[in-house]
C-alpha positions as CSV (number, residue, x, y, z in Angstrom):
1,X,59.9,84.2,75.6
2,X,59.3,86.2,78.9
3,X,57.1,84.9,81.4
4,X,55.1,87.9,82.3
5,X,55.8,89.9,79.1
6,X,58.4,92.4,80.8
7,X,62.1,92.4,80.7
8,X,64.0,91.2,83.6
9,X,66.2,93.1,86.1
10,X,69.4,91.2,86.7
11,X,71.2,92.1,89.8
12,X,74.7,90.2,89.7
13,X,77.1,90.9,92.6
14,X,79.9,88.3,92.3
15,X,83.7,89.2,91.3
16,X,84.1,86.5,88.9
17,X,83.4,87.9,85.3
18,X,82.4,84.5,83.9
19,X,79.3,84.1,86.4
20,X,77.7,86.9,84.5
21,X,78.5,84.8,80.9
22,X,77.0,81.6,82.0
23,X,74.1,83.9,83.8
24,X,73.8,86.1,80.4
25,X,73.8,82.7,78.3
26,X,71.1,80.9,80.7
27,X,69.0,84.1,80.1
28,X,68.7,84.1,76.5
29,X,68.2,80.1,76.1
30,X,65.3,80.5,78.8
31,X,63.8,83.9,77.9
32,X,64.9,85.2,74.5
33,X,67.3,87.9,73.6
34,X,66.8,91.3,74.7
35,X,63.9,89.9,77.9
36,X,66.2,90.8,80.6
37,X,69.0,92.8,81.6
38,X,72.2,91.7,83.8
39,X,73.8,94.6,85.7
40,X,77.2,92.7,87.2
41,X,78.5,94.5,90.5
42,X,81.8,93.0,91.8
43,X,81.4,94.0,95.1
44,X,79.0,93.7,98.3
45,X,78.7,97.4,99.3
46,X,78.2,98.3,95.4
47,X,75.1,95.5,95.2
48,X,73.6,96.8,98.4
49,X,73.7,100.5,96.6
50,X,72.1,98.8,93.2
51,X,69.4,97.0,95.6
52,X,68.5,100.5,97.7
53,X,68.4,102.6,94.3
54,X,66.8,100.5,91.5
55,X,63.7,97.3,91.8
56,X,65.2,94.2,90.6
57,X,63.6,91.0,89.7
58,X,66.5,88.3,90.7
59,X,69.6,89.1,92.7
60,X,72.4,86.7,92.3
61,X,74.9,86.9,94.9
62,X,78.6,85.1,95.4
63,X,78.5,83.9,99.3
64,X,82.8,84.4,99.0
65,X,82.8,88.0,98.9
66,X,85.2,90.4,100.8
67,X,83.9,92.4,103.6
68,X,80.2,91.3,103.8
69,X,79.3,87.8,102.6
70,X,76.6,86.7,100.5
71,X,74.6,85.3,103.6
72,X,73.9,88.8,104.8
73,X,73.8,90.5,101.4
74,X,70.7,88.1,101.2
75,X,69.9,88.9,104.7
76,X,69.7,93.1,104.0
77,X,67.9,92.4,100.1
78,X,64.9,91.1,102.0
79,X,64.5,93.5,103.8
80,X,64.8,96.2,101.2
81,X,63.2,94.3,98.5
82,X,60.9,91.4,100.2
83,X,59.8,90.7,96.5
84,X,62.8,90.0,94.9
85,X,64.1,86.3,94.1
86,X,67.5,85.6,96.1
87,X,69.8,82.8,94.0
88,X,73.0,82.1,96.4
89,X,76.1,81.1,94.4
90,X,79.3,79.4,95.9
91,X,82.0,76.8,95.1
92,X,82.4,73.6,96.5
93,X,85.2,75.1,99.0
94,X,82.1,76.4,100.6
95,X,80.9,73.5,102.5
96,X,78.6,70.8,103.2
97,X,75.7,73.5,105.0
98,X,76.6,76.6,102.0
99,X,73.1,75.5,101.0
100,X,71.0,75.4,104.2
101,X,72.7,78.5,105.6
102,X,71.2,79.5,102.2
103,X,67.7,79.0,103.1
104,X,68.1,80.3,106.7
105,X,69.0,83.4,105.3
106,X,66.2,83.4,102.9
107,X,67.3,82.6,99.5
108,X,65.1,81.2,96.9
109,X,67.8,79.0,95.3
110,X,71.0,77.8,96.0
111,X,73.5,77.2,92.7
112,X,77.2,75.4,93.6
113,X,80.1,76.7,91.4
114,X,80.8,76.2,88.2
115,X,78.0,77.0,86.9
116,X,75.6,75.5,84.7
117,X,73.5,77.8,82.0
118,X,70.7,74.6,82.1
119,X,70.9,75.2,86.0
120,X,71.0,78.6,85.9
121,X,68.1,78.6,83.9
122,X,66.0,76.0,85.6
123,X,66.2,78.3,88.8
124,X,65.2,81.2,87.1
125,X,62.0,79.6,85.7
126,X,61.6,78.3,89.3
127,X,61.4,81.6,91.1
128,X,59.8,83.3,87.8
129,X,56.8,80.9,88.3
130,X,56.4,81.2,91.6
131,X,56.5,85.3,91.9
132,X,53.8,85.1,89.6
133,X,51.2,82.8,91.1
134,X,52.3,84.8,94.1
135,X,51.5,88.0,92.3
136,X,48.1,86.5,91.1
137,X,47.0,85.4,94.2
138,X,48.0,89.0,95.3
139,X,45.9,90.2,92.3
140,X,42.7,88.2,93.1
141,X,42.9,89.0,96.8
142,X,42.3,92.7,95.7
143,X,39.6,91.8,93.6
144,X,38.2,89.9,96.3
145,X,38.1,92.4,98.6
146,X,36.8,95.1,96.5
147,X,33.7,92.9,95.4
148,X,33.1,92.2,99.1
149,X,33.0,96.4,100.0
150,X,30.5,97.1,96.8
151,X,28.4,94.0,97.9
152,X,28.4,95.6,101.3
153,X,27.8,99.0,99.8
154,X,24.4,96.9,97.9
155,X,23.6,95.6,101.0
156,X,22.9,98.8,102.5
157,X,21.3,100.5,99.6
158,X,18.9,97.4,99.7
159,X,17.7,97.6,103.3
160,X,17.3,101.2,102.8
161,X,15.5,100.5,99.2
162,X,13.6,98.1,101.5
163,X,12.6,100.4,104.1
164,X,11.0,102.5,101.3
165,X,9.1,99.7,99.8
166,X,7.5,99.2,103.5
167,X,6.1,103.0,103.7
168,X,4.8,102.8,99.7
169,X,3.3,99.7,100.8
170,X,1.3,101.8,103.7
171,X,0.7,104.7,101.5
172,X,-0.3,102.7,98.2
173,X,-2.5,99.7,100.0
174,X,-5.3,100.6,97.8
175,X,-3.6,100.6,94.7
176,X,-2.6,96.6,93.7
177,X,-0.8,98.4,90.4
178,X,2.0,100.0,92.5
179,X,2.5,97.2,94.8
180,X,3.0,94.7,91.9
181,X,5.2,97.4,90.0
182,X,7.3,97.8,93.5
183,X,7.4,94.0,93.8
184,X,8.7,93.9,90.6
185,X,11.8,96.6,91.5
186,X,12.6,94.1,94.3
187,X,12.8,90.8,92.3
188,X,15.1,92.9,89.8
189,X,17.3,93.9,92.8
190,X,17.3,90.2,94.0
191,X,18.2,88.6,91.0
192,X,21.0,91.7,90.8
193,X,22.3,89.9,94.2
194,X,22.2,86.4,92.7
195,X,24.2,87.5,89.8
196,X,26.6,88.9,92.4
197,X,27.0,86.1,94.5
198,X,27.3,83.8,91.4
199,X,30.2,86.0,90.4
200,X,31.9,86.4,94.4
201,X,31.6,82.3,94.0
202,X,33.4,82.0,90.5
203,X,36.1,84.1,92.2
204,X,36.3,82.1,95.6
205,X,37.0,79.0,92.8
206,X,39.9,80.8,91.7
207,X,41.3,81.5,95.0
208,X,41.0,77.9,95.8
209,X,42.6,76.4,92.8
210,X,45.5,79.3,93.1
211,X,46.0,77.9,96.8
212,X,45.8,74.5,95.7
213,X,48.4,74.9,93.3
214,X,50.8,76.7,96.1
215,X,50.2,73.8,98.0
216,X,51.4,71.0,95.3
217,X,54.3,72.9,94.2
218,X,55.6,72.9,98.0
219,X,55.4,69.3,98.4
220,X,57.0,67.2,95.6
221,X,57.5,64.2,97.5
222,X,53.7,64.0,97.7
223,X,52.1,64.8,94.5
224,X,48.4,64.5,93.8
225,X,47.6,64.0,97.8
226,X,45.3,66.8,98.2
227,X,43.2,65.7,94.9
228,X,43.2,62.3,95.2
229,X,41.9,63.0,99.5
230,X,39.3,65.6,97.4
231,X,38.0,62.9,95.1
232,X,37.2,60.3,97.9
233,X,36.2,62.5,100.5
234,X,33.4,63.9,98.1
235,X,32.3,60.3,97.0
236,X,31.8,59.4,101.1
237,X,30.0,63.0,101.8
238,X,27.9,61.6,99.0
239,X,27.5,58.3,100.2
240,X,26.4,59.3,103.7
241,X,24.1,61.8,101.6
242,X,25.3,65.2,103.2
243,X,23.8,68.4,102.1
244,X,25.1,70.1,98.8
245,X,26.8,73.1,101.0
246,X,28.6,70.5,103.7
247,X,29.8,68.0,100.2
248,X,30.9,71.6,98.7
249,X,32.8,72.5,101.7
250,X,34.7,69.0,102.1
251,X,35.9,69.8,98.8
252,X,37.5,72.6,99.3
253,X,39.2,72.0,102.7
254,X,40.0,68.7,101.6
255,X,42.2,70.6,98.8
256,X,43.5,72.9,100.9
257,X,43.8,70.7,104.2
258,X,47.7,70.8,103.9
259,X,47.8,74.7,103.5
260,X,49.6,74.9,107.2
261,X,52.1,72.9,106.2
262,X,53.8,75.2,103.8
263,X,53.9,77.8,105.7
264,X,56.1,75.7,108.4
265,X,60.0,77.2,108.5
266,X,61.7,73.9,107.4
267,X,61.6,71.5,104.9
268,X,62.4,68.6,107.6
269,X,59.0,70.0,109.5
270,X,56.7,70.0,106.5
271,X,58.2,66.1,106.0
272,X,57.1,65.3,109.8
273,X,53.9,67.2,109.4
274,X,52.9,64.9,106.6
275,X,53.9,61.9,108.4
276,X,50.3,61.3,110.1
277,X,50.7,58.0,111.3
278,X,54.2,59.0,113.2
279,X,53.4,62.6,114.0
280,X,49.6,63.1,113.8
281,X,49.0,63.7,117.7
282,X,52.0,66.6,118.0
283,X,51.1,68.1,114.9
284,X,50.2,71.9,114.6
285,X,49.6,72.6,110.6
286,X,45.8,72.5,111.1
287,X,45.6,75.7,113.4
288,X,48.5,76.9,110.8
289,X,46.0,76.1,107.9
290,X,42.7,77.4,109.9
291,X,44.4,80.8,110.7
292,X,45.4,81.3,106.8
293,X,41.8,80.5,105.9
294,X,40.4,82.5,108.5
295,X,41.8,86.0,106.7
296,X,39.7,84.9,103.8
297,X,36.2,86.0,103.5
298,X,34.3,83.2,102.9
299,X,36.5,80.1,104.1
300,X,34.9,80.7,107.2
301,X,33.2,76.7,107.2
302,X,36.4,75.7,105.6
303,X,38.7,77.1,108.4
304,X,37.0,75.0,111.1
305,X,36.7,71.8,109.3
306,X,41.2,72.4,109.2
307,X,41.2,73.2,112.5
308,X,39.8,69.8,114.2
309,X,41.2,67.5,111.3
310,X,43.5,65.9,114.4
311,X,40.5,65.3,116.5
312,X,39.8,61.6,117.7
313,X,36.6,60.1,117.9
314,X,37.4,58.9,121.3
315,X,38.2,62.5,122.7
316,X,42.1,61.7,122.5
317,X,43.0,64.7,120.0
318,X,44.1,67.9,119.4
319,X,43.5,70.9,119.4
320,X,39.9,71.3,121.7
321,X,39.8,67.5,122.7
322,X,36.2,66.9,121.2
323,X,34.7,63.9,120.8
324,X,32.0,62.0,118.6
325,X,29.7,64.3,116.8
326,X,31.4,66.9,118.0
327,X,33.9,67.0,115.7
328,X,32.4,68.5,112.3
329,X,31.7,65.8,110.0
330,X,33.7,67.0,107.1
331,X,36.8,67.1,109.6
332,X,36.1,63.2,110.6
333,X,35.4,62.4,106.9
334,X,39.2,64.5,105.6
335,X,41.3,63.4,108.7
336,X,40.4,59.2,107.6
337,X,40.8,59.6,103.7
338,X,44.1,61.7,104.5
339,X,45.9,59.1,106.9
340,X,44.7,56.2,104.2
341,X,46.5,58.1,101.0
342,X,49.8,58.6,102.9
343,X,49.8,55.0,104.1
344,X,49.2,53.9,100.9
345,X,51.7,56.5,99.7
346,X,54.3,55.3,102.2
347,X,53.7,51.7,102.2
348,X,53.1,50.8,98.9
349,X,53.9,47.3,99.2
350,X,51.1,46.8,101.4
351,X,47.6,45.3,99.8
352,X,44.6,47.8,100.5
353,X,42.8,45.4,102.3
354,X,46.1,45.0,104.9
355,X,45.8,49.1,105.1
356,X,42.2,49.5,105.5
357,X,41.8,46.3,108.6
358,X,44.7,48.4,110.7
359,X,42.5,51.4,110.5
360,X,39.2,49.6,111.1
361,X,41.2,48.4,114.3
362,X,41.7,52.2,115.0
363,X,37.3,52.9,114.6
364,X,35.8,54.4,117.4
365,X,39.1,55.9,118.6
366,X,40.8,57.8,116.0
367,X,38.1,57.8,113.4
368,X,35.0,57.5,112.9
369,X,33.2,54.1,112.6
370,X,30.5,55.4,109.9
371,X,33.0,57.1,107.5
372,X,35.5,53.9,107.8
373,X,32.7,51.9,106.6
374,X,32.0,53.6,103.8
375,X,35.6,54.3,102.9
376,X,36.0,51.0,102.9
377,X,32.7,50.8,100.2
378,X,33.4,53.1,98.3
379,X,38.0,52.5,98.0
380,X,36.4,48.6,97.3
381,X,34.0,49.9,94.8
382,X,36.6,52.0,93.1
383,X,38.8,49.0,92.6
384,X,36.3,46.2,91.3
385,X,35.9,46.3,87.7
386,X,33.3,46.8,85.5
387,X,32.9,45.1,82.3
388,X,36.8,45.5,81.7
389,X,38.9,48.9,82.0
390,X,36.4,51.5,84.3
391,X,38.1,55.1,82.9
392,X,38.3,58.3,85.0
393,X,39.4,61.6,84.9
394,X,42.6,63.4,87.0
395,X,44.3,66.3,87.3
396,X,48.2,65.9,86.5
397,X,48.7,66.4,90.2
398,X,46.6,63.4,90.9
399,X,48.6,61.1,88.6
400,X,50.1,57.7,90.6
401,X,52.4,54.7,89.5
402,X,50.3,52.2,87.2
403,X,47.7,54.3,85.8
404,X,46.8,53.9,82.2
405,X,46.3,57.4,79.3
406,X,43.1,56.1,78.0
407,X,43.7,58.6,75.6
408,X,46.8,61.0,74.1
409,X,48.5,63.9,76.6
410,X,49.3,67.0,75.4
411,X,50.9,70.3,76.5
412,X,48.6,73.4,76.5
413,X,51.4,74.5,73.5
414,X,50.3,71.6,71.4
415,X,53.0,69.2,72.4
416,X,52.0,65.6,72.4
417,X,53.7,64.3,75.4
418,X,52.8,60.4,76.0
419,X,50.6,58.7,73.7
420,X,47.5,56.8,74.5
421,X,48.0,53.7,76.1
422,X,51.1,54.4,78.1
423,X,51.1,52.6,81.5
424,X,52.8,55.4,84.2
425,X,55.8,54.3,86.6
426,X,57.3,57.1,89.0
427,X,60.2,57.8,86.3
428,X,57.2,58.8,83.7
429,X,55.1,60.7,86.5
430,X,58.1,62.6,87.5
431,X,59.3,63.8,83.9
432,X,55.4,64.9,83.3
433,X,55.3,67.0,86.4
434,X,58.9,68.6,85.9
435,X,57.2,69.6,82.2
436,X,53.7,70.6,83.9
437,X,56.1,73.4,85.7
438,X,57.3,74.9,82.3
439,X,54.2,74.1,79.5
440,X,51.0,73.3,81.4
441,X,49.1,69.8,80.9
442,X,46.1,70.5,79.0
443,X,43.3,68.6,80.9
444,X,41.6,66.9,82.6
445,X,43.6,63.4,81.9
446,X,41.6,60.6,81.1
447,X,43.0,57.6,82.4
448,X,42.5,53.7,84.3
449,X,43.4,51.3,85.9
450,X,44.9,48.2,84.1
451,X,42.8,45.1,85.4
């Protein structure tokens, strides 16, 4: 079944004839018969011809090519065709770096001769997937943008509705039946503007979730971060009884507070940047993440809460150096509930209580003394039973090692995946993600916490 309803365009520039067979094959077990169409070219300067005169969806190129090698036939598609998927094949006589040269050079996938249909296919769906959510953020951007100009356009008609209403007023003081009827037009145009922004809001979610999404797929090492950082930095914005607008706000940069990351150029720098206890004083993704936001409309708030997450209390941080109150509480609040999940994350021998008393030691010069205190309430609070197993829902990106299905899991095709009861180790959380990627969890997932 295609993934976007469309047949494929297959460009295939490699001189072996059997690529295209295992290629061909990999395309029918994945997609169906007849949902895309391979074009094999045996050459580099015939590919490059294929690529200026037709729109393909994946090119698959040899690297071992006469003439111009695969590394610069990647190099000249993205140029000509930014959008297409780039899947580098080579054999093993290749060498040890075949695959990072790959990604220097800007393919999306790297495949090592001989070739596997299961591979073959597993990349495809790869680089499928991710063209469309990068097509639908695409999509909702537009949509985005065009609500924002007829809200503007509203916006002027109103003030000059407004303007009006203020010389009818003059004119009509004597007659209460006009006012009252003009009063009335206004509260219909307000409520118009409510209904607006209700909608604008619904569509900033999406955004949000789309970006969120993005960000879990680029870090797979570090699964459920952002949600579980969400989740607790909420219940502390709560605690210390923040208004509804600031709590709303956490949220949503505490989702998105690792956006800067993925857009770093390496896969060894997005491992350092998420390395706070090592690397938090050196580290740049939050002006990364803030400049991202800032082309948003909206994510204004959000933006600025990213950009001083490496603050410290005692003045000591990056970028601006503020200090105390300076920095915005959702920044203080996001920066302390990040650097506790990747400890816990990389030290997972070490009891919560041993975690939490070396960053009580750091209060008052990396973070804040207030939100420690009631991190340490409510992580406590969070682990003390109640009356036996206390339930919760996640989202599959938030699943962890030791967590219990309080009830059956099931794929949004209808597949029952684990049953209830099942008790999650990292072999279980990894097969569930890998089948998130192809047929979606259907959730939320209700789980606990064995006592």
């Amino acid at each position: 079944m295609s993934l976007t309803g469309k047949e494929k365009n297959i460009l295939l520039i490699d001189p072996d004839a059997g690529t295209a067979q295992v290629v061909q094959a990999a395309l029918a077990a994945e997609l169906g018969e007849g949902e895309a169409r391979v074009h094999p070219v045996a050459d580099a300067d015939g590919g490059l011809e294929k690529v200026r005169s037709e729109r393909w969806d994946v090119v698959f190129c040899a690297i071992e090519l006469s003439g111009t090698d695969g590394f610069e036939v990647c190099r000249r598609v993205r140029k000509l065709q930014p959008r297409a998927a780039m899947i580098l094949t080579s054999g093993y006589q290749a060498g040890a770096d075949a695959a990072a040269r790959a990604r220097r050079a800007g393919a999306d996938a790297y495949l090592a001769k001989p070739l596997k249909p299961g591979e073959v296919g597993y990349a495809l769906r790869s680089v499928f997937k991710v063209s469309e959510l990068s097509h639908a953020l695409y999509e909702k951007n537009r949509q985005l943008e065009t609500s924002l100009g007829q809200l503007n356009n509203f916006h002027k008609n109103l003030a000059g509705l407004n303007s009006e209403l203020r010389a009818d007023k003059q004119r009509l003081a004597d007659n209460l039946k006009d006012m009252q009827e003009l009063n009335r037009q206004l509260e219909d145009k307000n409520a118009q503007i409510s209904s607006m922004i209700e909608e604008l809001s619904g569509r900033f979610d999406s955004t949000e979730t789309l970006l969120a999404s993005i960000i879990e797929l680029h870090q797979a090492s570090h699964r459920g971060h952002s949600e579980r950082v969400a989740e607790l930095s909420v219940a502390i914005a709560e605690k210390m009884e923040l208004r509804n607008y600031q709590v709303r706000n956490i949220r949503t940069a505490a989702r998105l507070h690792e956006l800067g990351i993925i857009a770093l150029p390496t896969e060894e720098r997005r491992q350092e940047a998420m390395d706070e206890r090592k690397n938090r004083k050196y580290n740049t993704h939050p002006l990364v993440g803030e400049m991202l936001l800032k082309g948003f409309p909206g994510f204004e708030l959000v933006a600025d809460i990213l950009r001083h997450l490496h603050e410290n209390v005692d003045g000591s941080g990056t970028p601006d150096g503020l200090y105390g109150e300076q920095i915005p509480v959702g920044s203080r609040i996001i920066s302390a509930v990040s650097y506790f999940d990747h400890s816990r994350v990389a030290q997972p021998g070490q009891s919560v209580a041993t975690l939490l008393a070396r960053m009580l030691d750091q209060g008052g010069k990396l973070f804040d003394e207030q939100v420690l205190a009631v991190l340490r309430h409510c992580v406590e609070t969070q682990q003390r039973p109640s009356g036996g197993k206390a339930e919760m829902e996640c989202s599959v990106f938030a699943l962890t090692e030791g967590m219990e299905l309080v009830s059956d899991l099931y794929s949004e095709s209808g597949i029952n995946i684990l049953r209830s009861g099942t008790v999650l180790d990292s072999e279980i959380v990894s097969k569930v993600l890998k089948f998130h990627a192809m047929d979606p969890i259907k959730g939320p997932i209700k789980i606990c916490h064995p006592s």
